[in-house]
C-alpha positions in Angstrom: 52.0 -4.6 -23.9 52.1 -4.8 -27.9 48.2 -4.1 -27.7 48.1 -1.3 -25.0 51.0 0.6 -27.4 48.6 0.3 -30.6 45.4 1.3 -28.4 47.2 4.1 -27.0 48.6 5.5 -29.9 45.4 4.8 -31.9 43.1 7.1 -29.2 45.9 9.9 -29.2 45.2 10.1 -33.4 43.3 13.2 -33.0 46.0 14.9 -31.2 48.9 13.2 -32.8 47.9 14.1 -36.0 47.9 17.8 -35.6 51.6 17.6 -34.1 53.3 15.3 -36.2 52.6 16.5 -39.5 54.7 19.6 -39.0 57.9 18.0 -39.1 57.1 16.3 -42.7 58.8 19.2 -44.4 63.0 19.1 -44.5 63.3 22.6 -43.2 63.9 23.6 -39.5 63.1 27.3 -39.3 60.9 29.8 -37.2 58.2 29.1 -39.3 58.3 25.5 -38.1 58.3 26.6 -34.4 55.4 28.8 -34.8 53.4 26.1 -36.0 54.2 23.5 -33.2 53.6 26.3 -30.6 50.0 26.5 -32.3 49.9 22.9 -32.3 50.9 22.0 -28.7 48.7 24.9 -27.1 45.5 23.7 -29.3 46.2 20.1 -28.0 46.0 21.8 -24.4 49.4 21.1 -23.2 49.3 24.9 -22.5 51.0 27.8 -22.8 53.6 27.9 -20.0 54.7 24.3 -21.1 54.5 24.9 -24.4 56.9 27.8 -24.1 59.3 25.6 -21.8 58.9 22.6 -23.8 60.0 25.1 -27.7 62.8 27.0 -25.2 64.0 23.5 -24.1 64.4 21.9 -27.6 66.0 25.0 -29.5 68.7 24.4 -26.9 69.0 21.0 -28.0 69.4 21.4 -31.6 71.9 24.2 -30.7 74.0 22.0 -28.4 73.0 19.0 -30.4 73.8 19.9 -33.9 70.4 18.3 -34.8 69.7 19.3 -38.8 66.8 17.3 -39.5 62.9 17.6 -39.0 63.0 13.5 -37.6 65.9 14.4 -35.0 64.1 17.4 -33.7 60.7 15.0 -33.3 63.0 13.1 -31.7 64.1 15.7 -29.1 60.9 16.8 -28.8 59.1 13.7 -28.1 62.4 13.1 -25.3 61.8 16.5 -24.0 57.8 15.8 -23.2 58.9 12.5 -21.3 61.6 14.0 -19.2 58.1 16.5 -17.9 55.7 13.9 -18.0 57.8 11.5 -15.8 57.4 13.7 -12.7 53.6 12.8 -12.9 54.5 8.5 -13.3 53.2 6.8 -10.0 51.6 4.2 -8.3 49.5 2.6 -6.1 51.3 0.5 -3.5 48.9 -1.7 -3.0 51.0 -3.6 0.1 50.6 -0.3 2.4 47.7 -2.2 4.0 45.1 -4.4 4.4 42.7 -3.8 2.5 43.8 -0.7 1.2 41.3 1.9 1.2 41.1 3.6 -2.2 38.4 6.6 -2.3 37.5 7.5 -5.7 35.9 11.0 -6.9 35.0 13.0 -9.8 32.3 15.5 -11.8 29.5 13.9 -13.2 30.2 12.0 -16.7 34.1 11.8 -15.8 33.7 8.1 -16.5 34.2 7.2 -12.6 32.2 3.8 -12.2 33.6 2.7 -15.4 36.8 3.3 -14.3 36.5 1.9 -10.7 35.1 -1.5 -12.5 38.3 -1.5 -14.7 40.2 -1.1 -11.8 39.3 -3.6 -9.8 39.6 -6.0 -13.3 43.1 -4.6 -13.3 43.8 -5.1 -9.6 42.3 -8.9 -10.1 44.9 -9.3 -12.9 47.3 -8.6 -10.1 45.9 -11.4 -8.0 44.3 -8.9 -5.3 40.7 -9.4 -4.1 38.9 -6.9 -4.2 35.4 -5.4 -2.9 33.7 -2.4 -4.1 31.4 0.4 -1.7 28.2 2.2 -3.8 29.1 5.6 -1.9 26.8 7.2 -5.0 23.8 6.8 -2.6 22.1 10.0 -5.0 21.6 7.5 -8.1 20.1 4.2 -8.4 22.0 4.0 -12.0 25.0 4.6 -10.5 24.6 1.7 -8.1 23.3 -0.4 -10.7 26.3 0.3 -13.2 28.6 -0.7 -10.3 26.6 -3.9 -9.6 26.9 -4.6 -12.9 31.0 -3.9 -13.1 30.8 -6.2 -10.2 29.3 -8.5 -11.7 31.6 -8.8 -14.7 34.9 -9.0 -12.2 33.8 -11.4 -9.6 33.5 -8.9 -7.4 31.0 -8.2 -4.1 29.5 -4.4 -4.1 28.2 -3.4 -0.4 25.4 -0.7 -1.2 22.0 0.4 0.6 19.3 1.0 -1.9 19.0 4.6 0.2 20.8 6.2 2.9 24.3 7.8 3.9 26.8 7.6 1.8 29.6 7.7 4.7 27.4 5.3 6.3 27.5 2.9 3.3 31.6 3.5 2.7 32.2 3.1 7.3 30.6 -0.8 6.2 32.2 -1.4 3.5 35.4 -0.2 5.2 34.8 -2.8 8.4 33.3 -5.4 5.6 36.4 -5.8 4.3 38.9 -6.1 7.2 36.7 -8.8 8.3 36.7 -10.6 5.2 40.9 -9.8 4.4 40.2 -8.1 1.3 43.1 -6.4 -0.7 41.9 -3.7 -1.8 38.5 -1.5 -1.0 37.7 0.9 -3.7 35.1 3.6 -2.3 32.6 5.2 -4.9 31.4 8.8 -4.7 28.6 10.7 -6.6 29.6 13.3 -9.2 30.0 16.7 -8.1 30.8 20.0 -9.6 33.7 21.6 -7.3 31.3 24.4 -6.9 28.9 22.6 -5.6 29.6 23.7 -1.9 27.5 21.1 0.2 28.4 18.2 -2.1 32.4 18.8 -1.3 31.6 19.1 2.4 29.9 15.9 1.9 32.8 14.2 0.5 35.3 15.3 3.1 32.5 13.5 5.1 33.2 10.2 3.4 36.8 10.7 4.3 36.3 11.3 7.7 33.7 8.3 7.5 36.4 6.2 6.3 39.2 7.4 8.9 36.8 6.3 11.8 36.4 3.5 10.3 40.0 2.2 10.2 39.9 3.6 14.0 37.9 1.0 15.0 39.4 -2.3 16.1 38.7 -5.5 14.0 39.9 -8.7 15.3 42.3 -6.2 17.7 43.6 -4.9 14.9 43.7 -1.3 14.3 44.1 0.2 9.9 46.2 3.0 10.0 46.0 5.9 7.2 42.6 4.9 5.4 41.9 6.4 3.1 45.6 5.4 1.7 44.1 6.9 -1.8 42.0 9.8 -2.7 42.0 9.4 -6.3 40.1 12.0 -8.7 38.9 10.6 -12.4 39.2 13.3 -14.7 37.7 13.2 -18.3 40.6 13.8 -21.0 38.2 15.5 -22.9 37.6 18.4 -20.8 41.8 19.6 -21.5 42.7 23.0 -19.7 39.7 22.7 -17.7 41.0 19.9 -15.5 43.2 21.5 -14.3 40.6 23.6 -12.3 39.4 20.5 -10.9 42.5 19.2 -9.8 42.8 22.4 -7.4 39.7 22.5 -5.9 39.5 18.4 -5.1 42.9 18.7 -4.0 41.9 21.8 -1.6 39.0 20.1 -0.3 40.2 16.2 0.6 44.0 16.1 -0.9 44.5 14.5 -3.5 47.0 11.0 -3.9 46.4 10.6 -7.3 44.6 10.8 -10.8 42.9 8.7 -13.2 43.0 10.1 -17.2 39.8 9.0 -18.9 38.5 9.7 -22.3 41.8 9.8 -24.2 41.0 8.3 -27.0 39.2 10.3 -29.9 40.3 13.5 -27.9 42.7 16.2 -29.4 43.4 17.6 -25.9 45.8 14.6 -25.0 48.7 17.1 -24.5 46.7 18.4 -21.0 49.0 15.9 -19.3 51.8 17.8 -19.9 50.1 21.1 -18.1 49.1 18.4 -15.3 52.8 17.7 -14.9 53.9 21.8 -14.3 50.8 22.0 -12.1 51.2 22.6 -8.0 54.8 23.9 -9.2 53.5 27.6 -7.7 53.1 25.6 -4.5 56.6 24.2 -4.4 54.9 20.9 -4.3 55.2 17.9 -6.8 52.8 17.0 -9.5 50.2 14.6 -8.4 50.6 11.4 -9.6 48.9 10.2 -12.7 48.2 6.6 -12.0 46.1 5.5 -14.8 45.0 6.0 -18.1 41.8 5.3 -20.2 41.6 5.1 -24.1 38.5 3.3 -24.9 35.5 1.0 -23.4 37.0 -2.4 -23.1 38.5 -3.9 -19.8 41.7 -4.0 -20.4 41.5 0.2 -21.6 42.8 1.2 -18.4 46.4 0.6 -17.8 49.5 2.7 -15.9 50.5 5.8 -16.8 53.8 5.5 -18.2 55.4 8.8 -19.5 57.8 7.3 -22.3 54.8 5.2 -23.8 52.6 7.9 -23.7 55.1 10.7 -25.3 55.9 7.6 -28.1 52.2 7.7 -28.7 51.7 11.0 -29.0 54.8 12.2 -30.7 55.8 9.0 -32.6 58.5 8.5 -34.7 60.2 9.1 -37.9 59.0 5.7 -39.0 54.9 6.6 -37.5 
């Protein structure tokens, strides 16, 4: 976990950097709030957090007492956790067998590369694991997920043309015949306003809810898809957020997947994830991974302390 921590905090540098040096001075002033509110709505945490997050830690030095620029970094960094843990989550990846994970995303979000960490991730976990090209639009997308397959031991069911619903309904019946673990689903990139592409993935979700209908050994898989995870790219900042909504609206959402972090200085967008659906009355969606560079083992669970240690640090770096 000692070398997740360093890559972690090493891909938030760019929007570390920008926070922590405001509290090397030794004064605690207006002039000092100012400057973090810059800094925290440049980083893309937003400005409705931003202003909860200042109003939140003035009340803490008052009731605290805290007099120095390290405590108030302190409180600060404890104030973005306690927000950021109403986004941890999980997959429970015992709710069935296999359990049907559908993946989406906009073009470039990073959403093969981040199903084949996945599945390297969920083979770290001892499950087995097979993989549906549902990108029917690209032959490079198949390819790259032949080739993720490749790399994790992993079988990829795909038609070199066709349906994508068609391809995910066999993949879906492939794997209760086999007793896989877990069936990841790909999809091809789409813009949320591209109107006939999200009719086409609620197809792939009804694709895969008839195909759990359908008896397998006289067994019937209740609740596929069990996950309808969207991949967004940490780059993009306030404009995920926009994506969030309209995915959500068209299929409902389980889950997210954070790519991209590292080298951005919009890290602080998880923060406006976690206030996000408040309007609603509903929950945060779950952020379930992470992403901070290109390796196989980049991709690890959110976890709302580590990342608020990353991005805030401490007195000592």
């Amino acid at each position: 976990m000692a070398g997740w921590m360093s890559r972690l905090k090493d891909g938030l540098t760019r929007t570390r950097v920008n926070i922590v040096g405001l509290f090397s001075g030794g004064v605690i002033d207006d002039t000092l709030f100012d400057e973090l509110e810059i800094a925290l709505i440049g980083a893309d945490v937003g400005v409705a957090t931003t202003t909860e997050l200042l109003a939140a830690l003035r009340a803490r030095i008052k009731l605290n007492g805290l007099k120095t620029p390290a405590e108030v970094r302190e409180a600060l960094k404890d104030e973005l956790a306690t927000r950021l843990a109403a986004c941890e989550g999980h997959m429970n990846l015992d709710a069935a067998k296999p359990l049907v994970v559908m993946v989406a995303g906009v073009n470039g979000a990073g959403k093969t590369t981040s199903i084949g960490k996945l599945a390297h991730w969920l083979a770290d976990q001892r499950k087995r694991v097979l993989l549906a090209a549902g990108d029917t639009f690209r032959a490079a997308a198949r390819e790259q997920l032949a080739v993720w397959g490749q790399r994790n031991g992993v079988e990829v069911i795909q038609q070199s043309s066709g349906d994508p619903a068609a391809v995910v309904f066999d993949a879906v019946q492939a794997a209760r015949a086999r007793g896989i673990d877990v069936l990841i689903a790909d999809t091809a990139g789409r813009l949320p306003t591209q109107l006939h592409l999200m009719d086409e993935l609620k197809r792939i979700k009804r694709a895969l809810q008839k195909a759990a209908d359908v008896p397998v050994q006289g067994q019937l898989l209740a609740g596929a898809p069990h996950e309808i995870v969207l991949v967004l790219d940490g780059t993009n900042g306030q404009n995920a957020l926009a994506q969030v909504r309209a995915f959500d609206e068209a299929v409902g959402l389980t889950g997210l997947i954070i790519t991209k972090l590292d080298g951005t200085a919009k890290g602080g967008v998880l923060a406006a994830l976690a206030r996000e659906r408040r309007s609603a009355g509903k929950g945060p969606l779950p952020i379930l991974f992470i992403g901070v560079g290109e390796k196989l083992e980049d991709l690890q669970p959110f976890v709302a302390r580590e990342f608020a240690e990353a991005l805030i640090g401490s007195a000592e770096g």
